[in-house]
C-alpha atoms as one frame of an Amber mdcrd trajectory, in Angstrom:
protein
 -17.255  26.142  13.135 -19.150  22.692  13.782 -17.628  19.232  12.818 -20.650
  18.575  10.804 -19.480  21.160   8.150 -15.936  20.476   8.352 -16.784  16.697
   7.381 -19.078  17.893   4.835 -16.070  19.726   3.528 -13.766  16.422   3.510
 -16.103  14.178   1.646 -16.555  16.592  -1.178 -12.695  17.097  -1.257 -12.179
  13.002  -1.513 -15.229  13.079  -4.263 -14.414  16.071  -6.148 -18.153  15.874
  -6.822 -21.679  17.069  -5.116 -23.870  14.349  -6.081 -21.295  11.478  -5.255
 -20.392  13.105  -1.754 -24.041  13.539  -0.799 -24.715   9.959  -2.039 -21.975
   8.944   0.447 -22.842  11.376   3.422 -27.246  10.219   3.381 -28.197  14.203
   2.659 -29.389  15.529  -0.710 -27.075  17.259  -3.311 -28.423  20.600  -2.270
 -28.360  20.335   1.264 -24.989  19.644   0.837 -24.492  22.634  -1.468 -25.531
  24.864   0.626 -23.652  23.668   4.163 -20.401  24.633   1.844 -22.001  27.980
   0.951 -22.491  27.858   5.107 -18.471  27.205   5.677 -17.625  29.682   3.186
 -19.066  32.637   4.442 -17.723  32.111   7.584 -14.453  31.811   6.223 -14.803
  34.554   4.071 -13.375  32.918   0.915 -14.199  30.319  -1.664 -13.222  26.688
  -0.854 -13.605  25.222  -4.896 -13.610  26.458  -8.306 -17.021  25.184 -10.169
 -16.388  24.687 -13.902 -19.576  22.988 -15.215 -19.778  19.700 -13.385 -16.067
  19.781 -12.064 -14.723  20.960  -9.042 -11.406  21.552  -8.019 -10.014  23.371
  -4.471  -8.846  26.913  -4.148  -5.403  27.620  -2.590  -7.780  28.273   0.430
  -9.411  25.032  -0.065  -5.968  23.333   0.255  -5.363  24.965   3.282  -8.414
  24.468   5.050  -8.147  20.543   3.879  -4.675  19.756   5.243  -5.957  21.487
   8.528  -8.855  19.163   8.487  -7.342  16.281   7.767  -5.527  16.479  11.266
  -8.698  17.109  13.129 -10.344  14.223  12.521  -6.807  12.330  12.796  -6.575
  13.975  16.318  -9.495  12.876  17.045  -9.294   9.059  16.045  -6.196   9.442
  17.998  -8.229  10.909  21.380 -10.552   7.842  20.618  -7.502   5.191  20.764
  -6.491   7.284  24.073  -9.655   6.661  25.815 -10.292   3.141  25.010  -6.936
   2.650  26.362  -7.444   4.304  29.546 -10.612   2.217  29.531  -8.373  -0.612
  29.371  -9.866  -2.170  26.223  -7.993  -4.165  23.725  -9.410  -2.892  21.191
  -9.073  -1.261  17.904  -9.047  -1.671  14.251  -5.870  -1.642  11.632  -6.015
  -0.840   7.901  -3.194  -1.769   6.345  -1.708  -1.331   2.872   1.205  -3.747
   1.306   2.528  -4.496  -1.425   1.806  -8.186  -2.177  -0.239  -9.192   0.829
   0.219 -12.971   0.841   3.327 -11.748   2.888   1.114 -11.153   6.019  -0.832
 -14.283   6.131   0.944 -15.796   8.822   1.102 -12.942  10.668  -2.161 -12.095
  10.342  -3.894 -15.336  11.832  -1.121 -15.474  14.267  -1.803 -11.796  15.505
  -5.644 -12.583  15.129  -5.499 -15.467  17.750  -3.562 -13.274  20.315  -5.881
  -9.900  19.224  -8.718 -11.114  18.822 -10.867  -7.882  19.474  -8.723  -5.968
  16.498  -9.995  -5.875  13.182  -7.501  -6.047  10.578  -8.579  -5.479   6.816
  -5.565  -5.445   4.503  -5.250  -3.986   0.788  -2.864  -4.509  -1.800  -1.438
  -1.352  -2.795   1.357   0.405  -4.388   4.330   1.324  -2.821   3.229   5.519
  -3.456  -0.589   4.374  -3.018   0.331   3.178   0.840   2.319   6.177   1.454
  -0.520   8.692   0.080  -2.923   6.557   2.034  -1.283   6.827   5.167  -0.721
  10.538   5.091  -4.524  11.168   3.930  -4.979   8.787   6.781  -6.911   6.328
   4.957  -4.384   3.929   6.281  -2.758   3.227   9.887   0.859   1.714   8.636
   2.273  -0.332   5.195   4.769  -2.880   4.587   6.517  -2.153   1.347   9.303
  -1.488  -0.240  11.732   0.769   1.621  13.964   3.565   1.366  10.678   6.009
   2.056  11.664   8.891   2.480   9.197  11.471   4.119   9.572  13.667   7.142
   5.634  12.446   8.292   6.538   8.822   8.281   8.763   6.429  10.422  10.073
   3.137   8.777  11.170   0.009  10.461  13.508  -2.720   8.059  11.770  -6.976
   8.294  13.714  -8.148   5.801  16.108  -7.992   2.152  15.209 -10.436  -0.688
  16.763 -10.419  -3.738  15.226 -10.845  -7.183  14.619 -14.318  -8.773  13.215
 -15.673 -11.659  10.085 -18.145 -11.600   9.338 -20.956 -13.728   7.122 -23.893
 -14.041   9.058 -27.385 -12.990   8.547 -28.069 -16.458  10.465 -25.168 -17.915
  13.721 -25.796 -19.759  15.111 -23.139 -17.685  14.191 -25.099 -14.181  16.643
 -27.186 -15.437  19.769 -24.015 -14.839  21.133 -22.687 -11.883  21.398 -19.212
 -13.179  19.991 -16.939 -15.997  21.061 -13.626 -17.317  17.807 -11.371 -17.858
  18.331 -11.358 -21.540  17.717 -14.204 -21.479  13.813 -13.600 -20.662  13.456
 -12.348 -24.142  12.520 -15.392 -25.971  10.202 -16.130 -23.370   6.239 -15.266
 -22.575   6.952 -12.626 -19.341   4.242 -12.036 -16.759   5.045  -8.587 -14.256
   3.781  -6.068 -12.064   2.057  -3.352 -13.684   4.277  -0.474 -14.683   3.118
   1.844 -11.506   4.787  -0.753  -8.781   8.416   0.627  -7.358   9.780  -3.194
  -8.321   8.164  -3.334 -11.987  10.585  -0.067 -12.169  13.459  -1.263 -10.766
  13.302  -4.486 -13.365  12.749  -1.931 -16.568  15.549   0.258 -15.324  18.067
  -2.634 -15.457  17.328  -3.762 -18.569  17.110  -0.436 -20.380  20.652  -0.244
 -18.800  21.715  -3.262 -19.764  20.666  -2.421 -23.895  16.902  -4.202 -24.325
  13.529  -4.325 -22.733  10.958  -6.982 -21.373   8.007  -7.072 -22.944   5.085
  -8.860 -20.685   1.981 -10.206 -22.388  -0.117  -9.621 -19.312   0.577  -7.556
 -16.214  -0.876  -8.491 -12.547  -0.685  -6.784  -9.298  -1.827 -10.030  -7.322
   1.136 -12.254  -7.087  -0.596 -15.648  -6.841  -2.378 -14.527  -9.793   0.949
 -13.797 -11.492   2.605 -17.205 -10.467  -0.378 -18.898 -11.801  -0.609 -17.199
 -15.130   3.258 -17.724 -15.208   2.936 -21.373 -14.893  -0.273 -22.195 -17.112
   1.562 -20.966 -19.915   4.875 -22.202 -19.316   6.467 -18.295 -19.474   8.546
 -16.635 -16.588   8.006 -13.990 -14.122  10.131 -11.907 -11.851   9.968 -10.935
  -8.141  11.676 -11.044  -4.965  12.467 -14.502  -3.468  10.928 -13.689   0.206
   7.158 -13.417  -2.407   8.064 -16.425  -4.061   8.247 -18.607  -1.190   4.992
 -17.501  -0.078   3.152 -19.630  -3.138   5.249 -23.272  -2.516   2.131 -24.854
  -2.810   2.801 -24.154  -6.833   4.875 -26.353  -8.970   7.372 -23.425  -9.197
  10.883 -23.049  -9.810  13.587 -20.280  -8.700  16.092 -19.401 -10.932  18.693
 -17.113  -9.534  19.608 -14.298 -11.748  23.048 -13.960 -12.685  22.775 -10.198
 -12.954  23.668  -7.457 -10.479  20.036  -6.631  -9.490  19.630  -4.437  -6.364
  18.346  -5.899  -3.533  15.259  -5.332  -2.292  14.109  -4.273   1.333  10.600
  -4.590   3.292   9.577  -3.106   5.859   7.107  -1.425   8.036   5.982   2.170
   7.413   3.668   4.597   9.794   2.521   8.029  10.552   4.987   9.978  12.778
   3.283  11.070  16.374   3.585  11.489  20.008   0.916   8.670  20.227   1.106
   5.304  18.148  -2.560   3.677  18.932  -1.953   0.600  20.835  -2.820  -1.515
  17.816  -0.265  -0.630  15.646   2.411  -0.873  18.335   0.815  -4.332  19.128
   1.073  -5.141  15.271   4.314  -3.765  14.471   5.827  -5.440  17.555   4.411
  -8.989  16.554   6.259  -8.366  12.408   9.182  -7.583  13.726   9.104 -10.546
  16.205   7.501 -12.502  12.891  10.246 -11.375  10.792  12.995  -9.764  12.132
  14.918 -12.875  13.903  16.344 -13.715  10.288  18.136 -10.510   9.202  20.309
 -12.441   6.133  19.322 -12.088   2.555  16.739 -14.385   1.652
């Protein structure tokens, strides 16, 4: 069974579509038809169920996918092995987070003593990192911890609790402490509904007897601090995110409430081999971060 087929095989699983994977491989739709109709027969069974334009995978589909997904991570893994052996200090890292502004330090401080390994960061969901990393579309996360999953280790940076934010110029800059009920009377800004922390806020209120309503929802933080402050309303996030946008005219407001607390951390792929540029990574946010372990 060649590697050709088996990546063939891949791409139309991520596309659920002919056209689109053969677009993305450089062959022609029926080319690519055909190499399936290839794998099949030597498997002896039918890899996806064609209703009209859709596609979907059989249960032998699923099987064969999972199988192929370690391959090629086995061999990305054999690659990291040789370059090592080669003594290179190399290597590229994809990483997923949930509000990214978090890694700028570390970033340009790991790119000055790394040079040679690429880093390209994307601002995920907590669930969107850990799918990600197990499709291994990803090579580690920092979000927001417990994860549970037997694939994937986790190592704690740090606990922030959850503040309010206001513009300097907000009657409520004024207090030392709010009760979320509070927030009511006010324009909210949040996370969308699908991030773990947008959750955790909703929960607590609809415990508490109400619900905040937010006129816009934004995944990118800065974004959400702007929006927050242009029209004088309130938003609410950990304290460690906040004081990654002080160049804003911002205000924290500590919430009087018993809110959990929430932890970062570092997530990864379990393995007898860690590529040497996520062990260089995950050594230099731990050094970044993990010197203050008090709640910040």
């Amino acid at each position: 069974m060649e590697l050709r087929l088996l990546k063939y095989f891949q791409t139309v699983c991520e596309e659920l579509h002919f056209t689109r994977a053969a677009e993305k491989l450089g062959i022609s739709q029926p080319t690519l038809s055909q190499q399936i109709r290839l794998l099949e027969s030597q498997l002896e069974d039918d890899l996806f169920l064609r209703v009209g334009k859709k596609i979907e995978l059989t249960a032998a589909g699923t099987i064969l996918l999972e199988h192929v997904n370690r391959i090629f991570l086995e061999m990305e893994i054999a690659k990291e092995k040789i370059q090592e052996l080669k003594g290179l200090n190399r290597g590229q890292l994809r990483i997923g987070t949930s509000g990214n502004h978090l890694l700028y330090a570390a970033l340009l401080s790991f790119h000055q003593q790394y040079p040679n390994i690429k880093l390209s960061v994307f601002d995920l969901t907590t669930e969107e990192t850990v799918l990600k990393i197990l499709n291994s579309e990803l090579d580690m996360g920092v979000v927001f911890l417990p994860i549970y999953h037997q694939q994937l280790e986790s190592i704690p940076l740090f606990s922030s609790e959850l503040s309010v934010a206001v513009s300097i110029t907000h009657p409520f800059a004024e207090k030392e402490e709010i009760q979320l009920e509070e927030l009511q009377s006010q324009p909210i800004f949040l996370l969308p509904e699908h991030y773990l922390l947008r959750q955790s806020i909703d929960k607590h209120c609809l415990e508490l007897g109400f619900t905040l309503n937010p006129i816009v929802e934004l995944s990118d933080i800065y974004s959400l601090v702007r929006m927050t402050i242009l029209h004088n309303g309130a938003t609410i996030l950990p304290r460690q995110y906040l004081n990654g946008v002080t160049d804003l005219p911002i205000k924290l407001v500590k919430i009087s409430d018993s809110l959990p607390i929430k932890k970062v951390g570092i997530i990864y792929r379990q393995g007898d081999f860690i590529p040497y540029a996520i062990q260089a990574f995950i050594h230099h946010l731990t050094t970044h971060y993990i010197d203050d372990q008090t709640v910040i």
